[in-house]
C-alpha positions as CSV (number, residue, x, y, z in Angstrom):
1,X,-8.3,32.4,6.6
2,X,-8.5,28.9,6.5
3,X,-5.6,26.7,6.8
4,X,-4.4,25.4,3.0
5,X,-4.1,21.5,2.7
6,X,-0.4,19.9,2.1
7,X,0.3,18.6,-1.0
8,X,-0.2,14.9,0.5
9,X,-2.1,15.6,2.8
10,X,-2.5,12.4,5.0
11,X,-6.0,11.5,6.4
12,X,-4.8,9.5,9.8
13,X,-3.1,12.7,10.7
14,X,-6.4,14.6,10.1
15,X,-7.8,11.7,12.5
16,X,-5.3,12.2,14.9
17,X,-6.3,16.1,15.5
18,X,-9.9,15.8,15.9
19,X,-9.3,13.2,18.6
20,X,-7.0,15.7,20.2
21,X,-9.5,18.4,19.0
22,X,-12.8,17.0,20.4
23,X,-10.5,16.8,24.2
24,X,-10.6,20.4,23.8
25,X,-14.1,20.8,23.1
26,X,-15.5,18.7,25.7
27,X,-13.7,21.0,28.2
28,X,-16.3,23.3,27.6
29,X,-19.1,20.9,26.2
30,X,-18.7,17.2,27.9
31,X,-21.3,15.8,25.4
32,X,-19.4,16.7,22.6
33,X,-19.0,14.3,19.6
34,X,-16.2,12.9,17.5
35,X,-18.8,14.7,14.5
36,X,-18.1,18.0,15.9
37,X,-14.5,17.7,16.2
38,X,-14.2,16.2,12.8
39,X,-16.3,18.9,11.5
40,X,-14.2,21.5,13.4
41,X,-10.9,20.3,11.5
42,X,-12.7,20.6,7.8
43,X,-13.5,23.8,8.6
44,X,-9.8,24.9,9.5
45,X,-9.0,23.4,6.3
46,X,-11.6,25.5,4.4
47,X,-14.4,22.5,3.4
48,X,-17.9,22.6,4.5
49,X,-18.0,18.9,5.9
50,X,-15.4,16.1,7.2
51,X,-16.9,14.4,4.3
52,X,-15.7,16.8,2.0
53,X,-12.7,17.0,3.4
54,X,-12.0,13.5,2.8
55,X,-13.1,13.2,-0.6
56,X,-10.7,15.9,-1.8
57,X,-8.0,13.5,-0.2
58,X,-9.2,10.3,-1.6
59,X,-9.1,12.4,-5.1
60,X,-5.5,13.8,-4.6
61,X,-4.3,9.5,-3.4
62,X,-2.8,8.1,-5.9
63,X,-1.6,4.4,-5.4
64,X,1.5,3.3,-6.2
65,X,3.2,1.1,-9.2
66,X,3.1,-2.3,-8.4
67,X,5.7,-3.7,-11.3
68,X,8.9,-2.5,-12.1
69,X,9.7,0.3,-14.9
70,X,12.7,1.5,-16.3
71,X,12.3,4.0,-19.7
72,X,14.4,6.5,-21.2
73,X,11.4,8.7,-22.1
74,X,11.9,10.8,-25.6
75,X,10.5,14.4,-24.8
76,X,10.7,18.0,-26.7
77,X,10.9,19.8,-23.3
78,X,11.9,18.7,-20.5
79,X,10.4,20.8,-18.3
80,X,7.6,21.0,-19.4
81,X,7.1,17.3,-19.0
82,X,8.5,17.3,-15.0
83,X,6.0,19.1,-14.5
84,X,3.4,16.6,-16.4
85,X,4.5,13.8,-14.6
86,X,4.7,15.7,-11.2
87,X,1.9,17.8,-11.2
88,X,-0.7,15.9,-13.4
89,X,0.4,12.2,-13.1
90,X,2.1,12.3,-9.3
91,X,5.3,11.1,-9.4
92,X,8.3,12.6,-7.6
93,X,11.0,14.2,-9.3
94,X,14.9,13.5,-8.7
95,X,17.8,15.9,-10.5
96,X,20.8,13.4,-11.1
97,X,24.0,14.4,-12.3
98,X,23.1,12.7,-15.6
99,X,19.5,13.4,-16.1
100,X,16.1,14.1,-14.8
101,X,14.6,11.0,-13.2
102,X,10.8,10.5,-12.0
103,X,9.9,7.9,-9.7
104,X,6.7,6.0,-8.3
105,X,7.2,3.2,-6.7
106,X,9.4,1.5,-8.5
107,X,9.2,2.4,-11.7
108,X,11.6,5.0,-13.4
109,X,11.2,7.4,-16.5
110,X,14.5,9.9,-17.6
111,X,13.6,12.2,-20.3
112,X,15.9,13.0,-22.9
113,X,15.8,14.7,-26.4
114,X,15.6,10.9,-27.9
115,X,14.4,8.0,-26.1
116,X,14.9,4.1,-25.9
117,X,12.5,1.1,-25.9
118,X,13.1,-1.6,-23.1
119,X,15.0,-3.7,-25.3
120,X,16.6,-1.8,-28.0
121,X,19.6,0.5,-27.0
122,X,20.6,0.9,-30.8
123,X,17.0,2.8,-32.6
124,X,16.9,6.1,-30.6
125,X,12.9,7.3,-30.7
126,X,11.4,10.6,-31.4
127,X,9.1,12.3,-29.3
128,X,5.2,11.2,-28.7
129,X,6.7,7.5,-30.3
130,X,6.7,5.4,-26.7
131,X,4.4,3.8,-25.1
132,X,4.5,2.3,-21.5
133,X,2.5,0.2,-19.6
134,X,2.2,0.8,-15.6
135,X,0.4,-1.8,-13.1
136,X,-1.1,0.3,-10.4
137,X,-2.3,-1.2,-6.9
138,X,-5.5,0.7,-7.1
139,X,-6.5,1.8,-10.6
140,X,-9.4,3.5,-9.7
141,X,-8.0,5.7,-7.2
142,X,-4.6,6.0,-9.5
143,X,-7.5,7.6,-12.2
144,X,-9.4,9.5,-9.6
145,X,-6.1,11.1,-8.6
146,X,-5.5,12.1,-11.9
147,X,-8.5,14.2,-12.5
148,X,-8.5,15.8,-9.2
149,X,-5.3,17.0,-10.9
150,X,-6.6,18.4,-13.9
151,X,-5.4,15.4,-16.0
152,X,-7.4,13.6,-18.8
153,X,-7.3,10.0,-18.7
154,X,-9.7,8.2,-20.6
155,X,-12.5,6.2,-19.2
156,X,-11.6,2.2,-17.0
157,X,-12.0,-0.1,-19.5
158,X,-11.8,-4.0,-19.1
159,X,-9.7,-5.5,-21.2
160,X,-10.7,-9.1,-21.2
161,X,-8.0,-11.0,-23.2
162,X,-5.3,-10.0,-20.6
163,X,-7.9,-9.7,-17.5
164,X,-7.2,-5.9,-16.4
165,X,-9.3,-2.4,-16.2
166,X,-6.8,-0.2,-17.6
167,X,-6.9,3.5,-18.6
168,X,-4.5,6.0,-21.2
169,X,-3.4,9.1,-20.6
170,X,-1.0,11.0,-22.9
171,X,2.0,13.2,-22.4
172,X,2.6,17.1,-23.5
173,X,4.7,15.1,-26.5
174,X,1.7,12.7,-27.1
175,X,3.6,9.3,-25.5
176,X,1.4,6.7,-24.5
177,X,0.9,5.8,-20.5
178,X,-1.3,3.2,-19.8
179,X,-2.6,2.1,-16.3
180,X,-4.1,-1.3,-15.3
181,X,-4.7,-3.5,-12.6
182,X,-5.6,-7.5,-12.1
183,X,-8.7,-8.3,-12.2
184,X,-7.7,-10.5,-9.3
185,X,-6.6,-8.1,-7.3
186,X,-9.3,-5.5,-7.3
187,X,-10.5,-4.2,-4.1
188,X,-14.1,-5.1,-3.2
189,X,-15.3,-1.5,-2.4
190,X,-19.2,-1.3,-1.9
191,X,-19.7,0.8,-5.5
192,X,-18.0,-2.7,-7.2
193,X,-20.2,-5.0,-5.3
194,X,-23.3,-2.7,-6.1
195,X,-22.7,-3.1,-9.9
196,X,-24.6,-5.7,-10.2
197,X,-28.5,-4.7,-9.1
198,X,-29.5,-7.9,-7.4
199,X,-26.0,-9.6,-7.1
200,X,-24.5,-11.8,-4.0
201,X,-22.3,-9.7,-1.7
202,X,-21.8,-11.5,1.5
203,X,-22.8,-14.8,3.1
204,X,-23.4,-14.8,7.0
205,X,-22.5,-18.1,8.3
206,X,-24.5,-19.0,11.2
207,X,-22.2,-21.9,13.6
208,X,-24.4,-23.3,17.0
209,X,-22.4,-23.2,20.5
210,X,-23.7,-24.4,24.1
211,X,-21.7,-21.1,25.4
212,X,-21.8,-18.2,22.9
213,X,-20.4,-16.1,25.3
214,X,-16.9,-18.2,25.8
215,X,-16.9,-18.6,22.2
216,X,-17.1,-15.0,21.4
217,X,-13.9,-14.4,23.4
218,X,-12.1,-17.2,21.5
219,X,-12.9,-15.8,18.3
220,X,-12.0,-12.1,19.5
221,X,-8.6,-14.0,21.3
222,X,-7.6,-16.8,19.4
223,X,-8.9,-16.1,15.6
224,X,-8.3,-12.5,15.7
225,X,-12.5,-11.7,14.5
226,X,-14.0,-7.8,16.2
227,X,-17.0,-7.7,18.4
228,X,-19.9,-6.3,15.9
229,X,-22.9,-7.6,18.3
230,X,-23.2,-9.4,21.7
231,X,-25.4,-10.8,23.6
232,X,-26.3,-13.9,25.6
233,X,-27.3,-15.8,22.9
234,X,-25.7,-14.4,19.8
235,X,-22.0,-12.5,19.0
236,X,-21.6,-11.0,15.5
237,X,-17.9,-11.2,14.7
238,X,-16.2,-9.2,12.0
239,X,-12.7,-10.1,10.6
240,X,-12.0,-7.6,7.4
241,X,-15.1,-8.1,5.4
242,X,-15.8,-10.9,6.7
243,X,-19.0,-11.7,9.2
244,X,-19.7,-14.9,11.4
245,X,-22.9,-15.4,13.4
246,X,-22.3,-17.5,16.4
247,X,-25.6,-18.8,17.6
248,X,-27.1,-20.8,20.8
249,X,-27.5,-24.1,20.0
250,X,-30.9,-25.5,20.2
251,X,-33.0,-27.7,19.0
252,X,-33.5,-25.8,15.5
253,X,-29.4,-25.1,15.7
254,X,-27.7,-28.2,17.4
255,X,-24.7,-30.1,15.7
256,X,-21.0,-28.8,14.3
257,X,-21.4,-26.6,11.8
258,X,-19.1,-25.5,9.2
259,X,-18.2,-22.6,7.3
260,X,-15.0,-21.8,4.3
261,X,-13.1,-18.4,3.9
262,X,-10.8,-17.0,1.0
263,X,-8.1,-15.3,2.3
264,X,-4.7,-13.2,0.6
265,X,-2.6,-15.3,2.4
266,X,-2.9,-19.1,3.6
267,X,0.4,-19.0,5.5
268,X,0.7,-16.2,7.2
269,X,-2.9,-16.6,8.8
270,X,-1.5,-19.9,9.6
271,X,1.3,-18.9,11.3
272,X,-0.9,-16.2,13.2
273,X,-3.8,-18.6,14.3
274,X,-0.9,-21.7,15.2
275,X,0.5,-18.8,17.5
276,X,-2.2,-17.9,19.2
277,X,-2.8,-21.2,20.2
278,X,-5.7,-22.3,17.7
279,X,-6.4,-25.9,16.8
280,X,-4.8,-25.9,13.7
281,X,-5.8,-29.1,11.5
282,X,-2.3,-29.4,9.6
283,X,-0.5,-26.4,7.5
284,X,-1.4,-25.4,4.5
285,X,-1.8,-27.5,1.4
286,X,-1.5,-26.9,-1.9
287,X,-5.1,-28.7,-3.9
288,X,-4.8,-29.4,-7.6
289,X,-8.0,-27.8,-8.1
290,X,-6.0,-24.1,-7.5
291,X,-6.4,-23.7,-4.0
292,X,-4.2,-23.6,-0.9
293,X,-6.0,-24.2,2.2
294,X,-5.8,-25.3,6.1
295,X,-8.1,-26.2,8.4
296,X,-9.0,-24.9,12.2
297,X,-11.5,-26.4,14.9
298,X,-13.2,-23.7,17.5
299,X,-13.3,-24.4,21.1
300,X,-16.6,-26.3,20.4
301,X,-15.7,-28.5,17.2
302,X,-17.2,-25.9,14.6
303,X,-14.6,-26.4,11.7
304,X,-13.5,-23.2,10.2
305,X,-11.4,-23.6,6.1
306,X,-9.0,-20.8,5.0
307,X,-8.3,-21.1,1.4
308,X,-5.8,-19.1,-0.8
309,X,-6.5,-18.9,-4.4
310,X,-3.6,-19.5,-7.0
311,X,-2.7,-16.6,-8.9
């Protein structure tokens, strides 16, 4: 019988055992592959392939509340809503001496006969009469998570006048949860970037060196980019999503070239690169056109922006 899957279940420990599990398979197969072994595991777990396996996690991962929350929640049964908001929505459950509490994140719901808006203390509300607003870090996986639960939150919707793809979903009592994220803050997942059938999704700066070798290692080293592609005359570096070609110069490539970057954080990839010993043109500086950038020269003059947008 196949093993049953925790309740969060966690995917690097998963990981973790068909390492260890494909060691023991190549002691009787040394051409055995990381495939087999992570095949092996989804089978334990009862699912036909690792891909599977996977997507059940990625359905049960709910991401977490990113703003703060505090409700007294007006509900005819209490019970019967812990086990709502545990169950369907994914929050944990806490048994105070004065109450019921649920928890994600940081936001906090205690149910009660009567409930209390955020701001008035004085007009208890009736049941099904609230509604509360939630700003997840991943709304689509927050709403994926929900179905794989056997909730029904409506379709993502954009919601243009305050910029965020929200969601509702309502309680046993008929209270009113909504779910949204920034539009600046969305994750650029490949389905996103696809929307659009013959939209931009990444530019490939090309930037000329004498010794693409030597500068490979300093952008592995000192700029903290992955080896993609090498050879003697070409290294295809990978930083997050990011990709930079570094080239041979030649005749057809020859001069500094030049290339800008948006990053999450201007200082702290400041701090890293000054570290590490890059050649770091000044700190970070705040533009008035809403951006906060610094610059870096390579080993070979090739200048290199980092720019943070304003929020």
């Amino acid at each position: 019988m196949p093993n049953k899957l925790p309740e969060h279940p966690s995917l690097e420990y998963l990981k973790k055992l068909a390492k260890s599990r494909l060691q023991e398979l190549r002691r009787t197969d040394a051409d055995a592959k990381l495939a087999a072994a992570h095949l092996d595991v989804a089978r334990e777990y009862g699912f036909a392939s690792w891909r599977a396996l996977k997507a059940q996690i990625d359905s049960r991962r709910a991401k977490g509340i990113a703003s703060p929350v505090m409700r007294y929640l007006p509900v005819a049964d209490v019970h019967r809503s812990v086990a709502f908001y545990r169950d369907v929505l994914g929050f944990e459950i806490k048994h105070e001496a004065d109450g019921i509490e649920a928890y994600m994140g940081p936001a906090r719901i205690r149910f009660g006969k009567e409930g209390y808006g955020p701001t008035d203390w004085q007009t208890p509300r009736k049941p099904g009469s609230a509604i509360l607003f939630m700003q997840s870090d991943d709304v689509a996986a927050t709403h994926a998570a929900m179905r794989g639960r056997g909730g029904s939150p409506s379709e993502i919707e954009r919601v243009n006048w305050i910029k965020m793809r929200m969601f509702e979903i309502r309680d046993p009592d008929g209270n009113v949860l909504w779910f949204g994220q920034s539009y600046h803050v969305e994750q650029d997942s490949p389905s996103r970037r696809g929307s659009q059938p013959v939209g931009l999704r990444q530019a490939l700066p090309e930037l000329p060196f004498d010794n693409v070798t030597a500068a490979v290692q300093y952008y592995r080293e000192v700029l903290g980019f992955k080896i993609n592609y090498q050879q003697d005359d070409l290294g295809v570096m990978d930083r997050d999503a990011i990709t930079v070609l570094l080239i041979a110069r030649t005749e057809h490539h020859k001069g500094i070239g030049s290339c800008g970057f948006y990053v999450a954080n201007a200082d702290a990839l400041y701090n890293e690169l000054l570290a590490k010993g890059a050649k770091v043109l000044g700190s970070p500086v705040s533009r008035p056109w809403g951006l906060r950038d610094f610059r870096v020269l390579d080993l070979e003059g090739n200048r290199l922006t980092f720019s943070q947008t304003f929020e």
